[in-house]
Each structure stands twice: as structure tokens, then as C-alpha cells.
C-alpha positions in Angstrom: -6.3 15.9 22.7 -3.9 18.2 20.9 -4.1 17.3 17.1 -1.0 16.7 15.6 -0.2 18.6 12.3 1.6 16.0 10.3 2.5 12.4 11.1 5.4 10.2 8.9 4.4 6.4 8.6 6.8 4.3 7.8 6.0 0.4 6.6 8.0 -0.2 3.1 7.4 -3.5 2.6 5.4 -6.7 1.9 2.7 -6.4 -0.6 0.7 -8.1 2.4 1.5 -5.4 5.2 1.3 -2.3 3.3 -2.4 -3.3 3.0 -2.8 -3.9 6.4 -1.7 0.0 6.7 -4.4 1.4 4.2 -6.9 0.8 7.3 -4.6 3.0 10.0 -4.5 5.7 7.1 -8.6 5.9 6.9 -8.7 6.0 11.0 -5.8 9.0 11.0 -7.9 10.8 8.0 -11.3 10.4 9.3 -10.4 11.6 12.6 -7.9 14.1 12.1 -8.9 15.4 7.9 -6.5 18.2 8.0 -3.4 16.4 9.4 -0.8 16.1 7.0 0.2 12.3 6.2 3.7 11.0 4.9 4.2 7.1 3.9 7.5 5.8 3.6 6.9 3.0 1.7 8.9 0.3 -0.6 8.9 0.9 -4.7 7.1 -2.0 -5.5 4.6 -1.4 -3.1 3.8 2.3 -3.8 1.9 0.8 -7.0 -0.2 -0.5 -4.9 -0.8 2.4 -2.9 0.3 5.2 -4.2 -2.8 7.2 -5.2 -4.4 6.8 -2.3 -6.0 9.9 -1.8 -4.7 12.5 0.7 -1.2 11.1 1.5 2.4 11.9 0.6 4.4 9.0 -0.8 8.2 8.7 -0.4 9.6 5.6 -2.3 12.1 3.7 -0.6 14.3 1.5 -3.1 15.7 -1.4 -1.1 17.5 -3.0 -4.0 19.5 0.2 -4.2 20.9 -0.4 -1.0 22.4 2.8 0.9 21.8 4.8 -2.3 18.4 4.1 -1.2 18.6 4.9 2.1 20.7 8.3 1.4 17.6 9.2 -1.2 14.7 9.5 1.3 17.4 11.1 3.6 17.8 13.5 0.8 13.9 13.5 0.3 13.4 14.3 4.7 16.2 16.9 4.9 14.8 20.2 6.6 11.6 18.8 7.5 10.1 17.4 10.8 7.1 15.9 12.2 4.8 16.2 14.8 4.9 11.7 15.0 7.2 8.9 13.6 4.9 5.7 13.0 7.7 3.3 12.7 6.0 0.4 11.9 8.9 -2.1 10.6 11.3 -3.6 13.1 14.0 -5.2 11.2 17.6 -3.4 10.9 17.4 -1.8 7.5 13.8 0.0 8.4 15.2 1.1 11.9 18.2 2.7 9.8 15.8 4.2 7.5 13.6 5.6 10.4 16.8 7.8 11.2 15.9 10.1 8.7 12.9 11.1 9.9 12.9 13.8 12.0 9.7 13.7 14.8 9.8 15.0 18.2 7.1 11.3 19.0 8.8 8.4 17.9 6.3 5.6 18.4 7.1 1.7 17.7 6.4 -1.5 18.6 6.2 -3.2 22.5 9.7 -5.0 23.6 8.3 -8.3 22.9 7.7 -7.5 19.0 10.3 -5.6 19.0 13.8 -6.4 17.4 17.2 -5.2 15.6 18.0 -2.4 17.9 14.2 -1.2 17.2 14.1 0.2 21.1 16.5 2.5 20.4 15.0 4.7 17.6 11.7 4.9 19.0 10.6 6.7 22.0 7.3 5.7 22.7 5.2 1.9 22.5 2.0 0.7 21.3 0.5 -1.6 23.6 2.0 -5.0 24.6 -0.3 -7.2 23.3 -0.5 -11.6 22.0 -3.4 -12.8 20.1 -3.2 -9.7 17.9 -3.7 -10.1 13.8 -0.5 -8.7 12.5 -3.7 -5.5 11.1 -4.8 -4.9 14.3 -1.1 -4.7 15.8 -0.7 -2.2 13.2 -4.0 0.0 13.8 -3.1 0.2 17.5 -0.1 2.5 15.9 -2.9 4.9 16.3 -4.0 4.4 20.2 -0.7 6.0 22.1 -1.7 9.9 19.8 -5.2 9.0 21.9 -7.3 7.3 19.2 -9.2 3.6 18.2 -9.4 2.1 15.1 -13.0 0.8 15.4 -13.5 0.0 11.5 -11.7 -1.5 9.5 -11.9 -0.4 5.7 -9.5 -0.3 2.6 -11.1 1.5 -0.9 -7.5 1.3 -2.1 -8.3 3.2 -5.3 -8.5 0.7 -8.9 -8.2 2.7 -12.1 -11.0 2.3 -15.3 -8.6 1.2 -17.2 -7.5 -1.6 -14.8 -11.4 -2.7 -14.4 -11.5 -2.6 -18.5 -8.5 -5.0 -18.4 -9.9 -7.3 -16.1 -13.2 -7.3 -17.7 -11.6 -8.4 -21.0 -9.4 -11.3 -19.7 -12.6 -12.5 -17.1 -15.9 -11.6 -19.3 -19.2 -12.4 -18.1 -20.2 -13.6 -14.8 -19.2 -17.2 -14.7 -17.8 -18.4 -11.1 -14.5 -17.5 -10.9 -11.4 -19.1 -9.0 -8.1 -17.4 -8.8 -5.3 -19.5 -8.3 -2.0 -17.4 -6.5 0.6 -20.7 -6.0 3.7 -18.9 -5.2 4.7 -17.3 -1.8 7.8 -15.6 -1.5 8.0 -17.7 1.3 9.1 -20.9 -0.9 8.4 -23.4 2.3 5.1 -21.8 2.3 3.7 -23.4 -1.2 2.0 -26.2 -1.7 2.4 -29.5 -4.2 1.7 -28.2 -7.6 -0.2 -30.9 -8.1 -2.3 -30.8 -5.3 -3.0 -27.3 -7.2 -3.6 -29.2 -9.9 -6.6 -31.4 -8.2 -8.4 -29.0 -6.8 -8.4 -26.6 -9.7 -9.6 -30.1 -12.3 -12.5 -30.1 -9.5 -13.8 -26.9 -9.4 -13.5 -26.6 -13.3 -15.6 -29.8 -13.2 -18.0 -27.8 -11.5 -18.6 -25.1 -14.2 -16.4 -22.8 -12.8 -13.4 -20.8 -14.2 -10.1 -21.0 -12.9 -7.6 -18.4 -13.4 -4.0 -19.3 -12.8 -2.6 -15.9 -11.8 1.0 -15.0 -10.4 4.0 -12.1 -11.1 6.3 -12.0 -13.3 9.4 -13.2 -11.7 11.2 -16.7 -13.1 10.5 -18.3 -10.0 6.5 -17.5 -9.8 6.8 -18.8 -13.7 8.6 -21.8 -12.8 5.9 -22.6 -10.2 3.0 -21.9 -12.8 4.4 -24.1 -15.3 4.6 -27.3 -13.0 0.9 -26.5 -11.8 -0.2 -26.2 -15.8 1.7 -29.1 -16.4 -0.4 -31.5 -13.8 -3.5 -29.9 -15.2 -5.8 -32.3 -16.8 -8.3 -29.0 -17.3 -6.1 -26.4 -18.7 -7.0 -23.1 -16.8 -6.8 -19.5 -17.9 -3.0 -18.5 -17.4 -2.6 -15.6 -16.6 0.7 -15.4 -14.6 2.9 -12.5 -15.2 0.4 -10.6 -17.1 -0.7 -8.2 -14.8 -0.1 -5.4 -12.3 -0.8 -5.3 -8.8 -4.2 -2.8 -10.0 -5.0 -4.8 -13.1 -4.7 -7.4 -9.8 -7.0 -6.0 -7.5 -9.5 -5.6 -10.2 -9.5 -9.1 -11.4 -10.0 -9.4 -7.7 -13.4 -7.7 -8.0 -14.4 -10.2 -10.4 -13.7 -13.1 -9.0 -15.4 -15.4 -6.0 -12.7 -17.2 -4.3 -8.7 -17.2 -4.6 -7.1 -20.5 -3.6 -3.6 -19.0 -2.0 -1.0 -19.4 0.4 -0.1 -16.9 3.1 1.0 -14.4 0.8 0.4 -10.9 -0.1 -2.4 -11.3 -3.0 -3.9 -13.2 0.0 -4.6 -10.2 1.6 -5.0 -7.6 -1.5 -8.5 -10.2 -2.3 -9.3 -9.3 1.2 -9.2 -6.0 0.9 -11.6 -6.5 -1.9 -14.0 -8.6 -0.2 -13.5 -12.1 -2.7 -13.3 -14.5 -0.2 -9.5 -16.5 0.4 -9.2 -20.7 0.5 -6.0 -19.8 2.3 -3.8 -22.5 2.9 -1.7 -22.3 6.4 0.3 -24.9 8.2 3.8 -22.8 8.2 1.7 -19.6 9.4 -1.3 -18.9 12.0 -4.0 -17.8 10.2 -5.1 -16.1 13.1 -2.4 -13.5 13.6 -1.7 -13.5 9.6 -4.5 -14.9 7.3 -7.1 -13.0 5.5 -8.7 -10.8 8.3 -12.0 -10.3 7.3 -13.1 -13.5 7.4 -11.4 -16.5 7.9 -14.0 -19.1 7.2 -12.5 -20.6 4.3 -8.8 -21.3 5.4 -7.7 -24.6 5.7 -5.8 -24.6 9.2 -3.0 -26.7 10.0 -0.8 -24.7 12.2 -1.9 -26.7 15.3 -0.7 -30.0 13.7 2.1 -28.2 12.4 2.8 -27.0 15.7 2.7 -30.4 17.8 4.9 -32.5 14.3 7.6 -30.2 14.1 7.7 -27.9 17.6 6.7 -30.7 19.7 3.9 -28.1 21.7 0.1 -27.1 20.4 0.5 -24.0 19.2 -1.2 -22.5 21.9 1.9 -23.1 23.8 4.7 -21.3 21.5 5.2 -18.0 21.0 2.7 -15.8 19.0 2.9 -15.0 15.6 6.3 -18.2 15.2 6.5 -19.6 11.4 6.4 -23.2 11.2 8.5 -23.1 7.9 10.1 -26.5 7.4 10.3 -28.6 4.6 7.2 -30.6 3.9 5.2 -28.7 6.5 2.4 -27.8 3.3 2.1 -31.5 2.8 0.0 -31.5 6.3 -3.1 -30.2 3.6 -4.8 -32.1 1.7 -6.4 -32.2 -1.3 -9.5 -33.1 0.2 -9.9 -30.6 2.8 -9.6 -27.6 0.5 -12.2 -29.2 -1.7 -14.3 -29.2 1.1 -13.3 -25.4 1.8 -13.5 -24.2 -1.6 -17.3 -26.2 -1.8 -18.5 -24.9 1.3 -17.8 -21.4 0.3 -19.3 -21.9 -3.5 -22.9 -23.3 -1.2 -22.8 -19.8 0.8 -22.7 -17.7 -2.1 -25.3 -19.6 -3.3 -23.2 -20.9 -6.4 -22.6 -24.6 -5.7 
């Protein structure tokens, strides 16, 4: 196996995927320590990532448009590499990929593939269904003649991010994080189904943490979950950054969320995730560690609005209609959000 001297990755965006990376980046490192390693990667997301150990970071600035583009263009200019990783198939990353220059261009299979993808790639990773969208991505590593057998994260957390959390979560008290907004607005539940489950487990001696970014729409959402409350939680939405996140994280026992990207940063962790899914297969893209704790309703989802079990539509389709959430029930993630409280031994 000839050892390639430096690979570019490029996944810039969500929160959620560029985590599902970190694991590929541990397999290239462990096998290959002295290959070089550049990650294109989105602005917000490099502050998620960015000091991981060993890498090169380019930021790619989608908001700036083709000033964007034209700055990691700028950034590339002169340099090649041994392997593209092109690991994003819609239009603007297949642009983007033009600028690196890489005598292997690998990408996706032509059934995940899309936006003209095919033709700035020159090799495929496997065709495979039944993948988690992480495992889709470690294959990324399997046409340069490697497996990714483990799966592990240590996505570095500052002190001073650990100090932060400490202060807002003292103590060891049972703790709930609460993430209600996806950027996938179909993808939310009832805020006051929030509201219900949060009243029980604070009933239970527990503390619940409503947590979120700082956007108006993520405060909107907080604000009509505080106001069904009849236990006012700690609020703690907008107050954050994506470390002081991870290390709140660290703190805390479960984290009641949709599919959404702080879904998967708690996995990367180890908290366990009450994740709720009826637009979205937890299977393919829930948290992937361990999946115990989701309440499922893609299947009903599935046969109400697509007419087939999921089993019989394609792999990895969103469900996202309106009132698709309203298939969970309060009930049901009590019963999840219990469950996993008895197998930690904290009921």
C-alpha cells in the first residue's frame, strides 16, 4: 500500500456531520501519523473542530458567497494533494472541491450522489443502503486501502470551557439538557410537549437545562417552551459556545433533542440522546453510539404520509411534513427518558 503524503477533506457543513468526520480523521492519523491532513470545513463549524490536533483547517465562509469560494481558491493556489475526500454532494461543495488540486478524487456511490457530484470526482466509496450517514463517511477511507474499525471522537474541550460549565451546572445532581430547535423547523416538536416532559423529570429531582444558540428563531422557540413550563428550568439558550457546549455535555446525563447537530456533539461525548425522530431514520442519522433511548416513529411516519413502511422507501428519505412530530407523544419519551434514568442507576 503506497502511503499517501497528504490528503484534503472536504465536509464544511452541519454541526452534526462535521462530527461524524472527527472519527475518519483518528483512522487516517492512526494509520498513516506522518500524512499530512487538510479540512475544508464551514466557519461556524471550525469552532467546533478546529484545534483538533494534527490537522490543517481552511475556513470556508458560505454566507460570503463566491467571495467565499474565491478565498480557499486563494488559500489552495500552488498546492496539490496526493487525495480529494469530497465528502459533500450538493452544488456549492462540488464548486468548492474545484479548488483542490489531487491527482485521487474520491466521492460518493451514484446512488448518493447528486448536483453534478460525478463529475468532480474520479473515484467511489462503496455503494452501500443501511449505512449511518458516520459510517458512509468512514468508508471515505476504504478505496486508499483502509477500515475504520473504531469509532472515537476526543474533539478537544478547553479548561476554561469545563470551568464554565462547572459554574452554570455545579454539583452532581442529574442533569437533563433540553436542545428544542432543529434547523430543520418541521423537525421540532410541540413546545409544550417540551414542556411536560421537562415538569416530569424536574419532579423527579432532576435538573433540566434549557439550552439552544443564539439566533432569534432558537430564542423564539425557548421562550414558548419556558412559557408552558409550570417548573421553570435553568435557561440557558444563547449563552454558550459550541465548547462551553460540549462541556456542559460532559456534565450532564441525558439531552432530550431532535435530529439535530447538538444531538450528535452529546454523542460524541458519551451523555446519552432521548432523540426524537418521526421526520428522520434514526438508524441512518440518530445518535450512533447508541440508540437505545430514541423515540422512533419513522415507520409510522413512513406508512401516514408515504403510504409504504419505511423499509420500502428509499434510504436515508426525510419525512418532513407538517405535523409529522405530533406522531410522539408525551408519554413515550417519559418512558424513554425513565428507562434510561433506571440504567444509570439514577431513577
Amino acid at each position: 500500500m503506497n502511503v499517501p503524503s497528504s490528503i484534503c477533506l472536504l465536509r464544511t457543513s452541519a454541526i452534526g456531520d462535521v462530527t461524524h468526520v472527527v472519527p475518519l480523521v483518528r483512522t487516517l492519523q492512526q494509520a498513516w501519523p506522518q500524512t499530512a491532513l487538510t479540512w475544508i470545513v464551514g466557519k461556524l463549524e471550525r469552532k467546533l473542530v478546529g484545534d483538533l490536533p494534527g490537522v490543517e483547517f481552511i475556513t470556508f465562509d458560505k454566507a460570503a458567497g463566491w467571495a467565499g469560494l474565491r478565498a480557499v481558491r486563494t488559500d489552495l493556489r500552488g498546492r496539490r494533494f496526493d487525495a480529494l475526500l469530497q465528502m459533500q454532494v450538493a452544488m456549492r461543495s462540488n464548486l468548492l472541491s474545484l479548488a483542490v488540486g489531487a491527482d485521487r478524487r474520491i466521492g460518493y456511490d451514484r446512488e448518493r450522489a447528486r448536483d453534478l457530484h460525478g463529475l468532480v470526482i474520479n473515484e467511489r466509496i462503496p455503494a452501500r443502503t443501511g449505512e449511518h450517514v458516520l459510517d458512509a463517511i468512514g468508508s471515505f477511507c476504504e478505496p486508499l486501502g483502509l477500515q475504520q474499525t473504531r469509532v472515537h471522537w476526543d474533539i478537544p474541550i478547553p479548561d476554561e470551557a469545563h470551568a464554565w460549565a462547572a459554574a452554570q451546572l455545579p454539583g452532581d445532581t442529574p442533569t437533563l439538557l433540553v436542545s428544542p430547535a432543529s434547523s430543520h423547523a418541521l423537525r421540532n416538536w410541540r413546545p409544550e410537549r417540551y414542556a411536560a416532559v421537562m415538569d416530569h423529570v424536574a419532579s423527579r429531582g432532576w435538573r433540566v437545562v434549557l439550552i439552544g444558540g443564539p439566533s432569534t428563531s432558537e430564542r423564539a422557540v425557548a421562550d414558548t417552551v419556558l412559557a408552558a413550563c409550570r417548573r421553570a428550568p435553568i435557561d440557558l439558550t444563547g449563552k454558550d459556545t459550541l465548547k462551553k457546549l460540549m462541556a456542559m455535555f460532559t456534565r450532564a446525563q441525558l439531552l432530550l433533542s431532535p435530529d439535530s447537530g447538538p444531538m450528535h456533539m452529546a454523542n460524541s461525548v458519551g451523555t446519552r440522546v432521548v432523540g426524537l425522530h418521526a421526520a428522520s431514520n434514526p438508524d441512518r442519522s440518530g445518535p450512533y453510539s447508541d440508540r437505545r433511548w430514541c423515540v422512533n416513529k419513522y415507520d409510522e411516519a413512513a406508512r401516514k404520509y408515504l403510504g409504504r413502511p419505511a423499509a420500502e422507501i428509499p434510504w436515508g428519505s426525510k419525512i418532513e411534513r407538517p405535523g409529522v412530530m405530533d406522531l410522539i407523544d408525551v408519554d413515550a419519551v417519559i418512558d424513554r427518558c425513565e428507562a434510561a434514568a433506571r440504567d444509570l442507576g439514577l431513577a
